[in-house]
C-alpha positions as YAML, in Angstrom:
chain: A
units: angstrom
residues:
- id: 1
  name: UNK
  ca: [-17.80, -25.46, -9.67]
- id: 2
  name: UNK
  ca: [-17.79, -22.07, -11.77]
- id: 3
  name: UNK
  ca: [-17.12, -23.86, -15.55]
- id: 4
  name: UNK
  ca: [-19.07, -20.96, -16.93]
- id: 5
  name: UNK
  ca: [-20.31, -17.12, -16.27]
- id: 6
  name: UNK
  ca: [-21.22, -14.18, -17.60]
- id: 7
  name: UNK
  ca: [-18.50, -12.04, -19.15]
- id: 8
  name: UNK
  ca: [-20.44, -9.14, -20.92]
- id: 9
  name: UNK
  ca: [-23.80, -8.23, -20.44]
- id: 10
  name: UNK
  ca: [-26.10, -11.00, -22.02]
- id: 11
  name: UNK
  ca: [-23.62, -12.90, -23.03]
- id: 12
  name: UNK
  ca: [-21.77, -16.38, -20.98]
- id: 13
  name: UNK
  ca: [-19.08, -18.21, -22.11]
- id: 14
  name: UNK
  ca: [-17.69, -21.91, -20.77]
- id: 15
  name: UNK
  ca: [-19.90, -24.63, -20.81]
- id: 16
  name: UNK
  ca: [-22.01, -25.18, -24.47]
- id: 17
  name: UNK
  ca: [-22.20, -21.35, -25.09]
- id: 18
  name: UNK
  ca: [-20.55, -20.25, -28.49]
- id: 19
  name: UNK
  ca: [-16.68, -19.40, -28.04]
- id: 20
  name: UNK
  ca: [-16.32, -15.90, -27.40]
- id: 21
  name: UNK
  ca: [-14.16, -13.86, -30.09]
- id: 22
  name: UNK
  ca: [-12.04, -11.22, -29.66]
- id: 23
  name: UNK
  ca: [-10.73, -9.07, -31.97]
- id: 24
  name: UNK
  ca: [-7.67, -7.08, -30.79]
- id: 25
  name: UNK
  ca: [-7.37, -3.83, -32.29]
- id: 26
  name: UNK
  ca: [-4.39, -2.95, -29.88]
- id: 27
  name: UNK
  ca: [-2.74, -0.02, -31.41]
- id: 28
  name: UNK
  ca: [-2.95, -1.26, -35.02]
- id: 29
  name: UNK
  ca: [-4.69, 1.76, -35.14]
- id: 30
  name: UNK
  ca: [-1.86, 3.81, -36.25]
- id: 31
  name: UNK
  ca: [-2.84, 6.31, -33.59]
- id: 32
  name: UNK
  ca: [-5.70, 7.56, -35.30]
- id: 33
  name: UNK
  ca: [-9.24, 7.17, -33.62]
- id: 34
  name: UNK
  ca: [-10.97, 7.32, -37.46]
- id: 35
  name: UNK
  ca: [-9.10, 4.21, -38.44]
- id: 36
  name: UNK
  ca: [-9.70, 2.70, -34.98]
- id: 37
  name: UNK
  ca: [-13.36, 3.35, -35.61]
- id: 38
  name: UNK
  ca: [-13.26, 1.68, -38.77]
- id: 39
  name: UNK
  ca: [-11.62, -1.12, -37.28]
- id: 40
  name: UNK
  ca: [-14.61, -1.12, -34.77]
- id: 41
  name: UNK
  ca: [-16.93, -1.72, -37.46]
- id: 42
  name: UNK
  ca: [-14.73, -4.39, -39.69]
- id: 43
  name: UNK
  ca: [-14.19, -6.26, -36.32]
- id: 44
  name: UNK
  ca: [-18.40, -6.32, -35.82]
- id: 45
  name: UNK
  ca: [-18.97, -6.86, -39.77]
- id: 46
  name: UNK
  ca: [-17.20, -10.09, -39.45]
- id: 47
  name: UNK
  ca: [-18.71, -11.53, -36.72]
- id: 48
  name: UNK
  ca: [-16.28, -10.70, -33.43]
- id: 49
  name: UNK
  ca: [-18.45, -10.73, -30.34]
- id: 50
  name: UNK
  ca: [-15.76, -7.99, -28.85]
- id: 51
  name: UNK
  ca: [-12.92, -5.24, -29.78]
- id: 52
  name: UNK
  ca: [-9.98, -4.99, -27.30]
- id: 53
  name: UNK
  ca: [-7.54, -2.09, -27.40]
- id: 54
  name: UNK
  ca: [-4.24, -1.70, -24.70]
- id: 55
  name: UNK
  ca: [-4.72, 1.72, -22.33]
- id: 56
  name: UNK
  ca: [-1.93, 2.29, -21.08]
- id: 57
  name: UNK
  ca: [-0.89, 5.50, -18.57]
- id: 58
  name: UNK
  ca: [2.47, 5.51, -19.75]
- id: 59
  name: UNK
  ca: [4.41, 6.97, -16.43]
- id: 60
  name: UNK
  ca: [2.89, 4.39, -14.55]
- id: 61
  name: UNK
  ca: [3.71, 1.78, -16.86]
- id: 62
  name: UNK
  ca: [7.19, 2.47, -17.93]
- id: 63
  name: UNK
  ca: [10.32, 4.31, -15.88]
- id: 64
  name: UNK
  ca: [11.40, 7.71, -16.88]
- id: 65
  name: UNK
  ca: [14.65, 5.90, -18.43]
- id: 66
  name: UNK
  ca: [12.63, 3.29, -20.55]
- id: 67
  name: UNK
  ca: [10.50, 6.19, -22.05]
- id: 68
  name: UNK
  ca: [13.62, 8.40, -22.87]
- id: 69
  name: UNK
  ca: [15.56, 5.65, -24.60]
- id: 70
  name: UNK
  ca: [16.29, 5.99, -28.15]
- id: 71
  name: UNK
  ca: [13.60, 4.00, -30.56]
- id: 72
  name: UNK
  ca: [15.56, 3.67, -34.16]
- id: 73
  name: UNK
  ca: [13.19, 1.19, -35.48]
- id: 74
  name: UNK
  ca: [10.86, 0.73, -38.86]
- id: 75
  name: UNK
  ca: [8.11, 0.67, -36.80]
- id: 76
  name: UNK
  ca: [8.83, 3.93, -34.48]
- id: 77
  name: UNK
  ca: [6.55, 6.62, -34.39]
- id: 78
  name: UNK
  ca: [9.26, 8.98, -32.42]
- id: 79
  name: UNK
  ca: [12.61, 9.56, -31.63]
- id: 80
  name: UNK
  ca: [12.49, 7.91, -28.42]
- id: 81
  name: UNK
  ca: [10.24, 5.04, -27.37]
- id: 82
  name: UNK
  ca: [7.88, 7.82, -25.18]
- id: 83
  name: UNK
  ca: [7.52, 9.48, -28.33]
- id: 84
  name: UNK
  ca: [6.75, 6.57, -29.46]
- id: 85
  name: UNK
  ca: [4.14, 5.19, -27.39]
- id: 86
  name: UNK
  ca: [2.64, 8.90, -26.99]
- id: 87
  name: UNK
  ca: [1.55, 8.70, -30.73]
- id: 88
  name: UNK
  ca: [-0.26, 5.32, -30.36]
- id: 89
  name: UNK
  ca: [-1.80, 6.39, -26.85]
- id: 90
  name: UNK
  ca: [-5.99, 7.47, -26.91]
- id: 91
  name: UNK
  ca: [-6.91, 10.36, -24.07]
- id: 92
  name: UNK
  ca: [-9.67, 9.17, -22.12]
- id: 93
  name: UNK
  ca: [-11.63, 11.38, -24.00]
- id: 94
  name: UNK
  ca: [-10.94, 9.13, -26.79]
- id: 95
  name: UNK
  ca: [-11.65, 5.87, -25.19]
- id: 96
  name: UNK
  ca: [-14.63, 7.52, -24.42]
- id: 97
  name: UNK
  ca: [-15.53, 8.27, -28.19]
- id: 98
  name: UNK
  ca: [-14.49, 4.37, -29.10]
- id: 99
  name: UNK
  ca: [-16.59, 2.84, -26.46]
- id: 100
  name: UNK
  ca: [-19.71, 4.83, -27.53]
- id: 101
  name: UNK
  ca: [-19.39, 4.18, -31.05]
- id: 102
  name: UNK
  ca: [-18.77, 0.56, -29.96]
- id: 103
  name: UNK
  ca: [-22.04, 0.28, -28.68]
- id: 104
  name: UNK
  ca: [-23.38, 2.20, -31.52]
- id: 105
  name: UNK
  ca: [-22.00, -0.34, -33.52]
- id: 106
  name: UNK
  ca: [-23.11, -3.03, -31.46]
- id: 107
  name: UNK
  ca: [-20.21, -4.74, -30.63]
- id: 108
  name: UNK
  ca: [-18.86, -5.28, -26.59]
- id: 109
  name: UNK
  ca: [-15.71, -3.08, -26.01]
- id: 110
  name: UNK
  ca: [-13.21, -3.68, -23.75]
- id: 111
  name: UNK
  ca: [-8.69, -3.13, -23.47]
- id: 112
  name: UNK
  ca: [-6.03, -4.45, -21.65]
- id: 113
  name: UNK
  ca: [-4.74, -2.36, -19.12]
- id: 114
  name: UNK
  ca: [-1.73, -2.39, -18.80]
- id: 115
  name: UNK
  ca: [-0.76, -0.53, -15.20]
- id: 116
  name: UNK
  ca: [-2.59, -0.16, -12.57]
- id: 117
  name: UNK
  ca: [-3.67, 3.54, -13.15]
- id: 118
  name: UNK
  ca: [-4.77, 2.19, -16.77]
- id: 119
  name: UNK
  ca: [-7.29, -0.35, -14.74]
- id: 120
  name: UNK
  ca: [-8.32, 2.34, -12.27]
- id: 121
  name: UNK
  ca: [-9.73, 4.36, -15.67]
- id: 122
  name: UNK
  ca: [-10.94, 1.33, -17.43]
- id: 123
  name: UNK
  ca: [-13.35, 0.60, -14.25]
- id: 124
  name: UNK
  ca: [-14.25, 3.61, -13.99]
- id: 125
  name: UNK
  ca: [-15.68, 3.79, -18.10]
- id: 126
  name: UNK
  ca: [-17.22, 0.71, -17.21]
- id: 127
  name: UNK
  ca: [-15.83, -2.04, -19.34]
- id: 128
  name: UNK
  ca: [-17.07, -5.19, -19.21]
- id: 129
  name: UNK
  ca: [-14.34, -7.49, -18.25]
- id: 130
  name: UNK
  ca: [-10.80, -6.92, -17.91]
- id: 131
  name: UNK
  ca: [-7.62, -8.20, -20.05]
- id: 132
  name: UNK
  ca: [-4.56, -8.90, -18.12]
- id: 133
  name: UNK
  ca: [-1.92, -9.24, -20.92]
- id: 134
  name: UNK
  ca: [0.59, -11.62, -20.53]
- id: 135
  name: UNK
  ca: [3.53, -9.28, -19.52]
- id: 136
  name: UNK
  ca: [1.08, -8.41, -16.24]
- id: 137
  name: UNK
  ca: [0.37, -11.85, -15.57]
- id: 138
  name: UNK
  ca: [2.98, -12.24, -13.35]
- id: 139
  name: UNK
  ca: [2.47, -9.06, -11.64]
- id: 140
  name: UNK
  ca: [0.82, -10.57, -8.38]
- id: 141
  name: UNK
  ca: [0.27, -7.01, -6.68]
- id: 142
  name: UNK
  ca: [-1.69, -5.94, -9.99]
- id: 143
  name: UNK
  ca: [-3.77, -9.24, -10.23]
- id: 144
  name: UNK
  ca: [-5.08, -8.84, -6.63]
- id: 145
  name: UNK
  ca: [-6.06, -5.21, -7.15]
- id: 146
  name: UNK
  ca: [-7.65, -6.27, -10.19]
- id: 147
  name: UNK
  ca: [-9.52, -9.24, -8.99]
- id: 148
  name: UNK
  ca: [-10.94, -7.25, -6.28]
- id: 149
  name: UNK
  ca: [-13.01, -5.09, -8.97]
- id: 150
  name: UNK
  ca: [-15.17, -8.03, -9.29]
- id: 151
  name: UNK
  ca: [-15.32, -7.69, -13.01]
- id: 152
  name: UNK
  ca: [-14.69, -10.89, -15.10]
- id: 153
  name: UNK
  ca: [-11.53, -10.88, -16.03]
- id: 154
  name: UNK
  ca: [-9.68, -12.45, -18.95]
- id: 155
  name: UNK
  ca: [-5.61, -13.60, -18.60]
- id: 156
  name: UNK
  ca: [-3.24, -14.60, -21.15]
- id: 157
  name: UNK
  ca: [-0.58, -16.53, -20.31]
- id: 158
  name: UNK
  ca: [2.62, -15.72, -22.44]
- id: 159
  name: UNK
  ca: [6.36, -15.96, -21.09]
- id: 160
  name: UNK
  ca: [4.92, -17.76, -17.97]
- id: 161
  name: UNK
  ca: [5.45, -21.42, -16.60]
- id: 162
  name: UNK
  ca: [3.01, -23.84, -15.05]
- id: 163
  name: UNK
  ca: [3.84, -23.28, -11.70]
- id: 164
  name: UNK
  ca: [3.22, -19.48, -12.19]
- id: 165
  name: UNK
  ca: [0.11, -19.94, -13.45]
- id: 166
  name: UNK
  ca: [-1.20, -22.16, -10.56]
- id: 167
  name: UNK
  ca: [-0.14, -18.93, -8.64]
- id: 168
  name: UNK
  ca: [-2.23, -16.93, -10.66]
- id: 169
  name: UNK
  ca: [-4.81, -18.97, -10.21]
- id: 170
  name: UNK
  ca: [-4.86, -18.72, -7.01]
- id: 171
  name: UNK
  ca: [-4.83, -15.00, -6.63]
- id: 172
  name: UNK
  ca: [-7.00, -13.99, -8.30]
- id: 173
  name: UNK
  ca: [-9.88, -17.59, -7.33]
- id: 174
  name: UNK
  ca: [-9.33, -15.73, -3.79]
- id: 175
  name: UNK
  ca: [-10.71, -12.23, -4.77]
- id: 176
  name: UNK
  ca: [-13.04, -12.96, -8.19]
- id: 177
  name: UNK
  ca: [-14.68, -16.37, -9.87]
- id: 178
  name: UNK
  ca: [-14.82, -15.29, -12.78]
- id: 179
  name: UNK
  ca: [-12.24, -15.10, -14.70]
- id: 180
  name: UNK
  ca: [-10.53, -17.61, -17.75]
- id: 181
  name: UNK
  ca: [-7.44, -18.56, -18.81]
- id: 182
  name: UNK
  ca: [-5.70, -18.10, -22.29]
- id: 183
  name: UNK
  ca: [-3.16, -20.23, -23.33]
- id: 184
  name: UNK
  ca: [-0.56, -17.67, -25.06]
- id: 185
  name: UNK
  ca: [3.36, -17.38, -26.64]
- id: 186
  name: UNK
  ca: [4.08, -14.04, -26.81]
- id: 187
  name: UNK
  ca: [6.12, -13.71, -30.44]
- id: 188
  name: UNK
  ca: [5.00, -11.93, -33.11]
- id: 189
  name: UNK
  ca: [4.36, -13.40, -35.49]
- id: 190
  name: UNK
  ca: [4.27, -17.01, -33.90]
- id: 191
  name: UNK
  ca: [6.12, -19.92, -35.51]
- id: 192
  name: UNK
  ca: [3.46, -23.09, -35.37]
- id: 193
  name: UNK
  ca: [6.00, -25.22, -33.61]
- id: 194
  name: UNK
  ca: [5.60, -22.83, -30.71]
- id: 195
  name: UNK
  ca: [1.80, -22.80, -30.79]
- id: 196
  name: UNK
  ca: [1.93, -25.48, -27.69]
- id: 197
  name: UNK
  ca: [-1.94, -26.10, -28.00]
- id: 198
  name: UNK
  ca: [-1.85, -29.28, -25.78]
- id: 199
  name: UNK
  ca: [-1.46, -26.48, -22.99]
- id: 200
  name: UNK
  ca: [-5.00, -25.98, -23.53]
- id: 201
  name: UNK
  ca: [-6.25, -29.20, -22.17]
- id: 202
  name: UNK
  ca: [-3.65, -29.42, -19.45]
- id: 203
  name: UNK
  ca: [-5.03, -25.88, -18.56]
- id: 204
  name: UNK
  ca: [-8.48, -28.18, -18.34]
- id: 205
  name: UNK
  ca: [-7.14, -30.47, -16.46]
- id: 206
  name: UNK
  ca: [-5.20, -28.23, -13.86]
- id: 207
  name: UNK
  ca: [-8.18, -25.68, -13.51]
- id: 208
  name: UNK
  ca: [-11.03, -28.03, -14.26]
- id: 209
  name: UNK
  ca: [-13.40, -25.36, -12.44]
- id: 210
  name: UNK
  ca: [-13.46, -21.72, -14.96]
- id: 211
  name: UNK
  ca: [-13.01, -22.00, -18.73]
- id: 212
  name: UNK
  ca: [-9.81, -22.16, -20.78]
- id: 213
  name: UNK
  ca: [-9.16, -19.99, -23.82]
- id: 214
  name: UNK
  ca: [-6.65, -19.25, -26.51]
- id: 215
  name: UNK
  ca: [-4.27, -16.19, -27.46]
- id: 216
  name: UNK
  ca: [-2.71, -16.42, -31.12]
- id: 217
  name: UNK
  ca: [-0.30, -14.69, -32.66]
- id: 218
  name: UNK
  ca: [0.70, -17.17, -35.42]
- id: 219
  name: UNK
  ca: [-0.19, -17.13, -39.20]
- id: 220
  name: UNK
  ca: [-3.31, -17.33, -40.77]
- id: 221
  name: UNK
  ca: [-6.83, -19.18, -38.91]
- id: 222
  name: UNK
  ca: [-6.29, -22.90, -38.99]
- id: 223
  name: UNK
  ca: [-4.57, -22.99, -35.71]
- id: 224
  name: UNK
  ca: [-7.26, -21.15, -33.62]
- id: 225
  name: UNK
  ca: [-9.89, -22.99, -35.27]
- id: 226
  name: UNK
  ca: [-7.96, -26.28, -33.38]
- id: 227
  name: UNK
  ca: [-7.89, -24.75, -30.77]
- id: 228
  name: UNK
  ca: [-11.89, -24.71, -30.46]
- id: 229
  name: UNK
  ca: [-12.20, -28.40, -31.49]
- id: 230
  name: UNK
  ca: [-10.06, -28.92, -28.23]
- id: 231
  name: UNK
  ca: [-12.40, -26.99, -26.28]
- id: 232
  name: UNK
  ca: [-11.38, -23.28, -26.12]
- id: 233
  name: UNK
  ca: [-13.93, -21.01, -24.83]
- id: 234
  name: UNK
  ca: [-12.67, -17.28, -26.05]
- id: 235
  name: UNK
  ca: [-10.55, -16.72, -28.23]
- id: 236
  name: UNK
  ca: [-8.26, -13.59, -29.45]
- id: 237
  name: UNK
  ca: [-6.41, -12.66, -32.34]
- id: 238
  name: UNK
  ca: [-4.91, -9.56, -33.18]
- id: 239
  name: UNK
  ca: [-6.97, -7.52, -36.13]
- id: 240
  name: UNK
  ca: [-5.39, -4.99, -38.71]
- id: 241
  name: UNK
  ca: [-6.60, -3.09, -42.00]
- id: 242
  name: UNK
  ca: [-3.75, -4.11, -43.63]
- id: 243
  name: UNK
  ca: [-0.48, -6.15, -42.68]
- id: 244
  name: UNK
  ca: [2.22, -3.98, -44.81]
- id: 245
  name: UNK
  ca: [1.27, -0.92, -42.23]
- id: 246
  name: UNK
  ca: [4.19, 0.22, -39.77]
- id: 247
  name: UNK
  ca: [4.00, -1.56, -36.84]
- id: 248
  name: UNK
  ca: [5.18, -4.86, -35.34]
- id: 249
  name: UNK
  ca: [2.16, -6.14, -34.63]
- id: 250
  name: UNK
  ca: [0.41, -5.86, -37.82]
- id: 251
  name: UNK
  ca: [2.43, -9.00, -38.91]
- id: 252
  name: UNK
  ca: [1.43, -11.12, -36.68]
- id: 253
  name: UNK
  ca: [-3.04, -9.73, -37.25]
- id: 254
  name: UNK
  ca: [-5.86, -10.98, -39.41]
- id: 255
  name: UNK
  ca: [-7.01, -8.84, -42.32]
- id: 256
  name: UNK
  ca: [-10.73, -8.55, -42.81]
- id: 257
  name: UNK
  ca: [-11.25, -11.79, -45.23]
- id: 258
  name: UNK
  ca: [-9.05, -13.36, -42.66]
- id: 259
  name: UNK
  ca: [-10.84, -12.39, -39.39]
- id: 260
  name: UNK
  ca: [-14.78, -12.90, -41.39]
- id: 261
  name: UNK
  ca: [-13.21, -16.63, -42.45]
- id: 262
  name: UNK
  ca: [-12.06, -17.09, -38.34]
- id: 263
  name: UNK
  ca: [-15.23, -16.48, -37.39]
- id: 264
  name: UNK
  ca: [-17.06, -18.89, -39.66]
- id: 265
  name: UNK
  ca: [-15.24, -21.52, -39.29]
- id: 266
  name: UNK
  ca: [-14.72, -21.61, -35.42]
- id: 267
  name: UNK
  ca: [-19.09, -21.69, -36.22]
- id: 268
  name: UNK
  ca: [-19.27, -24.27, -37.97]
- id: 269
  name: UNK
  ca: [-16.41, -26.05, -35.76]
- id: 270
  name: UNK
  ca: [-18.80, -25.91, -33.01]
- id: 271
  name: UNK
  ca: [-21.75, -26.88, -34.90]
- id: 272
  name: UNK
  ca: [-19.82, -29.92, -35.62]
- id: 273
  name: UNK
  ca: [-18.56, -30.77, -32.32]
- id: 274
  name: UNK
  ca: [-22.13, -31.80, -31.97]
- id: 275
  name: UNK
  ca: [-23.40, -34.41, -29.06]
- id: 276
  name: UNK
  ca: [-21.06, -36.57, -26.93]
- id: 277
  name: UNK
  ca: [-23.84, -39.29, -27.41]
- id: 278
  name: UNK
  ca: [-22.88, -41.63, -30.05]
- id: 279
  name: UNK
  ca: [-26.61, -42.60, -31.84]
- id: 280
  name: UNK
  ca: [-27.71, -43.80, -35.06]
- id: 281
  name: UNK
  ca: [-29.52, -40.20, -36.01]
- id: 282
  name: UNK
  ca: [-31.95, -39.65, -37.90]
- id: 283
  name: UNK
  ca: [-29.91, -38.00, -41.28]
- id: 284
  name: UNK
  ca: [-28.29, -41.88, -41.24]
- id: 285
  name: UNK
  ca: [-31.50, -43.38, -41.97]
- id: 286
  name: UNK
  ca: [-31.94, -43.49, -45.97]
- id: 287
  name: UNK
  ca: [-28.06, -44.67, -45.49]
- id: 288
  name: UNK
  ca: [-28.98, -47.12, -43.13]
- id: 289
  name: UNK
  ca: [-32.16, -48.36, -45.37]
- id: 290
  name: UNK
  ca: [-30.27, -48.57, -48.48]
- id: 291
  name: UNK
  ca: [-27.11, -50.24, -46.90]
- id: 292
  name: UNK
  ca: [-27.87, -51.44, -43.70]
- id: 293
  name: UNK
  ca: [-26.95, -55.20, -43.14]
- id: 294
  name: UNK
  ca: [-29.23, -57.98, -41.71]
- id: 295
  name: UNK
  ca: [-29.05, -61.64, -40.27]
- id: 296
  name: UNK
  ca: [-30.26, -64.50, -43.09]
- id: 297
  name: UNK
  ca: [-29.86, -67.48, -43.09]
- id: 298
  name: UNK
  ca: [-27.22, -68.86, -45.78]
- id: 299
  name: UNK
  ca: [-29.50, -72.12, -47.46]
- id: 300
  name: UNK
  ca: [-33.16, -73.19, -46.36]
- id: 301
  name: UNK
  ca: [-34.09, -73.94, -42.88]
- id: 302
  name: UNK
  ca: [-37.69, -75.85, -41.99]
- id: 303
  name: UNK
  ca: [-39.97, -75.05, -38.97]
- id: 304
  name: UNK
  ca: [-38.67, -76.11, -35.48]
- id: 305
  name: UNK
  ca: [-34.99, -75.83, -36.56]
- id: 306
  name: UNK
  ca: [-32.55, -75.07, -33.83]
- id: 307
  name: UNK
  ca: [-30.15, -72.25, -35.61]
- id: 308
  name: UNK
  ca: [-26.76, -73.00, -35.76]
- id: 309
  name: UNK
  ca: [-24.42, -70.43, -36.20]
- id: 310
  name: UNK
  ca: [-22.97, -71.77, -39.35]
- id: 311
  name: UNK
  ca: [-26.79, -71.53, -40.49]
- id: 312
  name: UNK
  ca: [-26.33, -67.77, -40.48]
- id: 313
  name: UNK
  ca: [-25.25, -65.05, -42.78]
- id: 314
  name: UNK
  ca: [-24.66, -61.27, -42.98]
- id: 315
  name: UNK
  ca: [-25.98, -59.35, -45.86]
- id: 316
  name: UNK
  ca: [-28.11, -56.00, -47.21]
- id: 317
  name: UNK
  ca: [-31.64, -57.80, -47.04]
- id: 318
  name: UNK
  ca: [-35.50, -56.85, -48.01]
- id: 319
  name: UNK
  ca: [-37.02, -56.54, -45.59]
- id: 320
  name: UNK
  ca: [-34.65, -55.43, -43.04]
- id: 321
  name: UNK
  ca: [-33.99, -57.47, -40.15]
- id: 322
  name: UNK
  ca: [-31.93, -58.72, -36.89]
- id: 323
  name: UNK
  ca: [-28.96, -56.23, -36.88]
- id: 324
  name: UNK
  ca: [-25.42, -58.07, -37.48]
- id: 325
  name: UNK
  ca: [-24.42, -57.74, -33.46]
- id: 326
  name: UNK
  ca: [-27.39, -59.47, -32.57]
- id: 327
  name: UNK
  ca: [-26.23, -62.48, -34.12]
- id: 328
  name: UNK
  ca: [-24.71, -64.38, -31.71]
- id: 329
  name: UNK
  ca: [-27.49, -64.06, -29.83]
- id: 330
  name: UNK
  ca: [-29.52, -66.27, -31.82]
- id: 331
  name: UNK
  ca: [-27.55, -69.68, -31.81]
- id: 332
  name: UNK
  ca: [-29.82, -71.62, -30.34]
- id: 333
  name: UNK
  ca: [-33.18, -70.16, -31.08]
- id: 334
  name: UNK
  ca: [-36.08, -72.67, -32.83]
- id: 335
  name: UNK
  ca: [-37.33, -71.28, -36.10]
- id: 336
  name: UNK
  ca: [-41.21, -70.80, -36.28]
- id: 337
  name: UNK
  ca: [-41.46, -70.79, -40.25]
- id: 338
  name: UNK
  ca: [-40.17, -72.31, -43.11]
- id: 339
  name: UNK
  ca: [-37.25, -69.98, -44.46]
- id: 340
  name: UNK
  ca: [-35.47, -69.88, -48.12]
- id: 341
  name: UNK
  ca: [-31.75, -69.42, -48.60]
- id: 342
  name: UNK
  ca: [-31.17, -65.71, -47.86]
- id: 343
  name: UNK
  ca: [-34.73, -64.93, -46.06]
- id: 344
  name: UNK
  ca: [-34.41, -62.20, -43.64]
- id: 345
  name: UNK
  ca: [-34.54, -63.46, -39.58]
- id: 346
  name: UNK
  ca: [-36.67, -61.42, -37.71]
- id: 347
  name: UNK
  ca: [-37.70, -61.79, -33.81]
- id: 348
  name: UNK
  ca: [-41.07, -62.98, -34.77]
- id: 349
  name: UNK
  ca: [-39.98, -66.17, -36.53]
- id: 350
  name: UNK
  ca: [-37.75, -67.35, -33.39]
- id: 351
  name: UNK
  ca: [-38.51, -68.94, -30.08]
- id: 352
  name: UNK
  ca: [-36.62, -69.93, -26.88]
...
């Protein structure tokens, strides 16, 4: 079973690797590949493993009709919603720029594409894995063509059901192992009681054999940084320079403080998850000396005695001695040596 594989160069996730972080530019870029690039390097000076943008060729994504409706909105960047998208849309030229300066930057680089053109282009610059966004995830005809790229591949799963993900499942298990799934709601910003993070481990439990991620759109870090203590592999969280900016996404991102405060704590989150072997360790020890409990025995007891449990006691002793769970197991046992109320029992005082 595949529970984890490489999805960038160098770097696995599933299994004990870190949780992989992404850091979703998206278009919070204003249309402007300077800001973008600045968002680049904010994203890698906090600590994100990856930046994620949404490519888009927009007459392949959207009908002639949806482009040339009117867009009367805060957030519009035209007249009509092509206009619109137009302004937020890189050339290929452009994604060209961002992905070198990405790996300038040191930082993996990646987007969502979001038609099938958009993942023709996206395979062709090389990226290292792709992002289906959630309103694809249903698109069975695009999931097969993209599962047959053989590059790991990343799905959110937003305004879908259960049974719709099993079938996504098993589209894209036929074509390509390597792939995870993100638990998602798709509203921006995303009230908590919508979060649904108990998805996560039925997502476990329903596709026990590839790793399970999270999606958020909600308010500030806490949230994500449960959803790693329940066992989410990557995670991905929109990114902006600033959340008063037009656009209605930039409600629903991190700011820099935010995203550099995600990152640490999903750390030391995982740090603490720790072993599943429950163990005295060895940090418990000058606890364990100074308050550790022993067996005694409660008044005087001569040589050859036969213990009793009523004979015995519980208490912090010097020296140390039988531990308290043992006790039980000593009703019975002859005593070798004369003993004084509250003398510590140990093994070598006791025979059958």
């Amino acid at each position: 079973m595949t529970v984890e594989f490489e999805l960038c160069p160098g770097r696995r996730i599933g299994g004990s690797n870190p949780c992989f972080i992404i850091a979703e530019i998206g278009q919070n870029h204003q249309g402007d590949i300077e800001i973008a690039k600045k968002m680049i390097r904010m994203a890698k000076d906090c600590g994100a493993d990856c930046v994620k943008f949404q490519k888009s060729e927009l007459e392949h994504r959207f009908t002639k009709r949806a482009l040339e409706r009117t867009y009367n909105s805060p957030h519009s960047w035209g007249n009509t919603y092509g206009a619109h998208k137009r302004h937020l849309e890189f050339s290929h030229e452009e994604y060209r720029e961002l992905q070198q300066f990405s790996r300038e930057v040191g930082i993996f680089f990646t987007a969502s594409g979001m038609d099938e053109m958009a993942v023709e282009f996206l395979h062709a610059i090389n990226v290292p894995f792709f992002k289906v966004a959630s309103a694809d995830t249903n698109n069975i005809p695009y999931l097969e063509k993209t599962a047959k790229k053989g590059r790991p591949m990343v799905i959110s799963s937003g305004m879908q059901s259960m049974e719709t993900m099993h079938c996504v499942y098993r589209t894209v298990k036929k074509h390509n192992p390597n792939f995870t799934i993100l638990q998602c709601t798709s509203a921006y910003p995303l009230p908590t009681e919508h979060v649904n993070l108990r998805v996560i481990t039925e997502f476990q439990k329903e596709f026990p054999d590839i790793p399970i991620g999270y999606s958020g759109h909600e308010g500030g870090i806490s949230v994500t940084v449960a959803a790693v203590a329940l066992g989410a592999k990557v995670v991905e969280r929109h990114v902006t320079l600033d959340k008063s900016w037009k656009g209605s996404d930039h409600a629903a991102s991190l700011e820099p403080a935010e995203l550099a405060a995600l990152v640490r704590e999903i750390r030391t989150v995982e740090l603490a998850l720790g072993s599943p072997v429950k163990q005295m360790l060895p940090c418990e020890a000058s606890c364990h000396k100074k308050l550790g409990k022993s067996v005694v025995v409660r008044k005087a007891v001569q040589k050859g005695t036969d213990l009793t449990l009523n004979m015995l006691g519980v208490k912090v002793a010097e020296p140390q001695g039988i531990p308290p769970e043992k006790i039980f197991k000593l009703v019975g046992k002859k005593i070798t040596v004369d003993l004084q109320e509250d003398d510590t029992i140990t093994y070598d005082m006791m025979k059958d």
